[in-house]
C-alpha positions, -999 to 999 in steps of 0.1 A, spaced: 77 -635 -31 63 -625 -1 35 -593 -5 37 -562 9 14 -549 38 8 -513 53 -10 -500 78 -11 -476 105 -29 -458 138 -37 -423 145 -19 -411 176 -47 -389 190 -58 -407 224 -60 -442 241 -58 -472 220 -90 -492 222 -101 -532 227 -111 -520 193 -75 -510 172 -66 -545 194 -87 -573 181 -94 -552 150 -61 -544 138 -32 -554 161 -36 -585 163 -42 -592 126 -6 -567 121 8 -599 144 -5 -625 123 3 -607 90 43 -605 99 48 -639 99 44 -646 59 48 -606 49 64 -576 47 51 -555 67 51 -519 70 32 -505 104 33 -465 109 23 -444 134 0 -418 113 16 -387 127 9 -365 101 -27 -376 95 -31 -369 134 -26 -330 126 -56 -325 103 -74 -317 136 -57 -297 163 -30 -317 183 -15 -300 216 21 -308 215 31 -325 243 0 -348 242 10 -357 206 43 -368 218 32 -389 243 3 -408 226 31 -416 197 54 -428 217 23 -449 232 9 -463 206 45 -476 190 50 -492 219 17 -508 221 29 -520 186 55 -537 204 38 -550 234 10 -568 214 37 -588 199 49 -570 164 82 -580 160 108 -549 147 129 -573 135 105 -586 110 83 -558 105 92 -520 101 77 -499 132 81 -464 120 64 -425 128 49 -412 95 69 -380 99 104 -398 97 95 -405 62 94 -374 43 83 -397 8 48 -399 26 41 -361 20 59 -358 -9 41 -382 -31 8 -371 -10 12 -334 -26 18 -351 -62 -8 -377 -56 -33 -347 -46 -30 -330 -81 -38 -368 -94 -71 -363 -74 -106 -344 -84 -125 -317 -59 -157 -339 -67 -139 -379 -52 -124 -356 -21 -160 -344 -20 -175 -373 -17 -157 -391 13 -176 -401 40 -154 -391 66 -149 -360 55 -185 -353 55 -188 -366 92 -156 -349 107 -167 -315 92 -202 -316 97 -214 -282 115 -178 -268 120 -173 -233 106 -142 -237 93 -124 -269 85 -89 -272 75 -78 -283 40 -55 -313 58 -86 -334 68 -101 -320 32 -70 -335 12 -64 -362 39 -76 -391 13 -44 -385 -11 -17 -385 20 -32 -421 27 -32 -433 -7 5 -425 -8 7 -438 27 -1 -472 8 17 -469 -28 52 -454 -20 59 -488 -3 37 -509 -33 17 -522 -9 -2 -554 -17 -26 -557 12 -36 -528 33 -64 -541 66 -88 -519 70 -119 -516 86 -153 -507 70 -148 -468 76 -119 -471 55 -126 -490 24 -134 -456 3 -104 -444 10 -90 -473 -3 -112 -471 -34 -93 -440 -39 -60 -453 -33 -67 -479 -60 -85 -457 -87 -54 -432 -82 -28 -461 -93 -47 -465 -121 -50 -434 -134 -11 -427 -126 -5 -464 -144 -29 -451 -173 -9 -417 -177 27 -424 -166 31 -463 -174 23 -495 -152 45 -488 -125 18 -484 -88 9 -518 -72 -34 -518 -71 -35 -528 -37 -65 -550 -26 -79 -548 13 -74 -573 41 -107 -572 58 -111 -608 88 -143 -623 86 -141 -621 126 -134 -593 154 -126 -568 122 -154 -546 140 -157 -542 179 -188 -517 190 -189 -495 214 -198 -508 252 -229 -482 258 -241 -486 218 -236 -514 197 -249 -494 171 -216 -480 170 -178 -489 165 -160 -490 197 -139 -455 197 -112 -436 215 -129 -406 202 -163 -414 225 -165 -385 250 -180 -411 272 -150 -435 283 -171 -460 297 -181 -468 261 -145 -484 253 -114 -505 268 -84 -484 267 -57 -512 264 -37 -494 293 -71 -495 316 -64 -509 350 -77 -542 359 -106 -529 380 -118 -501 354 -119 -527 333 -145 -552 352 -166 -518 359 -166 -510 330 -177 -544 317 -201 -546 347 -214 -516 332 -217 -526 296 -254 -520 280 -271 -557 272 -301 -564 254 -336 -569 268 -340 -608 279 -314 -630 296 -298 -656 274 -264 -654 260 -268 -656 226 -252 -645 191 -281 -630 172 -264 -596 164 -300 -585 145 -323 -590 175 -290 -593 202 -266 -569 191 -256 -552 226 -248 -591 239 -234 -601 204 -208 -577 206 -202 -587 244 -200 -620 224 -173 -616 197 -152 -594 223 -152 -629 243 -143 -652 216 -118 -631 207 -97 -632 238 -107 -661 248 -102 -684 222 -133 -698 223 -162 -700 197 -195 -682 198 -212 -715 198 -193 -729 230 -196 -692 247 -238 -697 243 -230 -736 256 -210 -723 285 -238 -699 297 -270 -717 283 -299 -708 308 -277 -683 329 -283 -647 330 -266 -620 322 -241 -611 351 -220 -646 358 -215 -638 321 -199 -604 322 -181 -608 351 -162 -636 338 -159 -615 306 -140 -589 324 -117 -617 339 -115 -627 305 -101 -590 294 -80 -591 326 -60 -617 316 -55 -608 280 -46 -570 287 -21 -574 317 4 -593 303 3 -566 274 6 -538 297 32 -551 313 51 -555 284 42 -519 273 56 -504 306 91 -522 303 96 -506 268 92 -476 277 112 -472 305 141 -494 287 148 -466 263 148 -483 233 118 -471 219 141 -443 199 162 -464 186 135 -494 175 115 -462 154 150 -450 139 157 -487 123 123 -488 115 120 -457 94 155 -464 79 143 -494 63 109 -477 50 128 -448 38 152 -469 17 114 -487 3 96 -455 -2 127 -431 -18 133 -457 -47 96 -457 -53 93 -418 -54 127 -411 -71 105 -435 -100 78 -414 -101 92 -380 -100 115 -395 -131 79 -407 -147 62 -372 -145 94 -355 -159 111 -340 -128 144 -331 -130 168 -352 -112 184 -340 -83 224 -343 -80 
């Protein structure tokens, strides 16, 4: 029987290289031999302030970069968050599940509210809304990337403890992390995951970047001290990173990357990196910009959500039944 997977993006700016070759790509793989459940995380977007009209634009964005990269809504279910009420339903009953002091303790939590004056009880209960994210569809394997795996140590100590109360019933979902590409840095800091939220934008490739942003922006990427091309992300990590970004959409090793430049300097090297991106991006973009002016962007989330909704309201009609809710008729 083939396992369940679920994951989504926030729609709060430009798609990065990053989400690409650290999550989209591995959602295309992932389709082919699962069920597979991809959201647009709407509703997690709105525990920080969202004007409306930019909201509605980056959501409709990134579901059709779903689409463009290659995920198939046929095979997989491309849904908004917000068409499927179950997600905040059994996020409220899933919060009353979790204690003040595991909330307290998130990471992200800490970071996103650090030196604000007030923060909003959303990003404070956020943790809950993405564990039910995962267990209203039973989901098996959830990819994430490194600043996610407590949250998912939440997700799966929260199906316990409803499985310990209420009866085996959750799926304790386990997480899809690739060995290779699962985290891209930042283009000015390698110290740092490549992000849409960087105020500088030459730090990241937005997917929809034209061609010639993208080889100044490439141009422009920080390198290490020295001149070889080599993958020592210890003592090499700006070029390292320059590295796996290569490999990635090229196809090539790291091993035949540091044979192809061996005792050439740095700039033959990122100027055929940005032809590299060039080639990879277009074909995507191009894809991207017939969706959405075909019109059937609508339609594809509509299906999509259908099918999750039909998943996720047999799973929460279950619990509610569990806990000792009433039915409704």
């Amino acid at each position: 029987m083939a396992k369940k997977v679920l994951s989504g993006i926030q729609p709060s700016g430009s798609l990065t290289l990053g989400n690409y070759i650290g999550a989209i790509k591995n959602f295309v793989k992932l389709q082919q031999e699962h069920e597979c459940f991809f959201m647009v995380v709407d509703l997690h977007a709105i525990t920080v302030a969202q004007d409306p009209a930019a909201l509605r634009e980056n959501s409709q964005s990134v579901a059709a970069l779903y689409l463009a990269a290659g995920i198939d809504p046929k095979i997989s279910s491309v849904y908004m968050q917000s068409h499927v009420p179950q997600h905040a339903e059994l996020g409220w009953i899933l919060t009353t599940l979790t204690a003040m002091g595991e909330l307290e303790r998130m990471t992200q939590f800490k970071d996103k509210s650090s030196g604000k004056d007030s923060v909003g009880a959303g990003l404070f209960v956020y943790p809950s809304l993405m564990a039910a994210d995962i267990l209203v569809y039973n989901a098996d394997l959830v990819p994430v990337g490194e600043d996610q795996k407590q949250h998912l140590e939440l997700t799966r100590d929260l199906a316990g403890r409803f499985n310990h109360r209420f009866g085996d019933f959750f799926t304790v979902p386990d997480p899809y992390i690739p060995e290779v590409g699962a985290r891209i840095m930042s283009l000015d800091d390698a110290g740092k995951k490549m992000s849409k939220s960087n105020p500088n934008p030459g730090s990241y490739i937005a997917l929809l970047d034209p061609p010639d942003v993208i080889r100044k922006k490439i141009s422009r990427a920080t390198t290490d001290s020295g001149r070889e091309v080599v993958y020592d992300p210890a003592n090499k990590p700006e070029i390292s990173n320059l590295m796996s970004i290569y490999a990635e959409c090229s196809g090539l090793s790291l091993q035949q990357i540091a044979d192809q430049y061996e005792g050439q300097m740095y700039g033959g090297f990122k100027k055929n990196l940005g032809e590299v991106l060039v080639a990879t991006l277009e074909p995507l973009q191009q894809r991207y910009h017939e969706i959405r002016s075909s019109g059937m962007l609508e339609d594809i989330l509509a299906e999509g959500a259908e099918r999750a909704r039909s998943v996720a309201s047999q799973t929460l009609t279950e619990v509610k039944e569990r806990m000792g809710f009433l039915p409704y008729r």
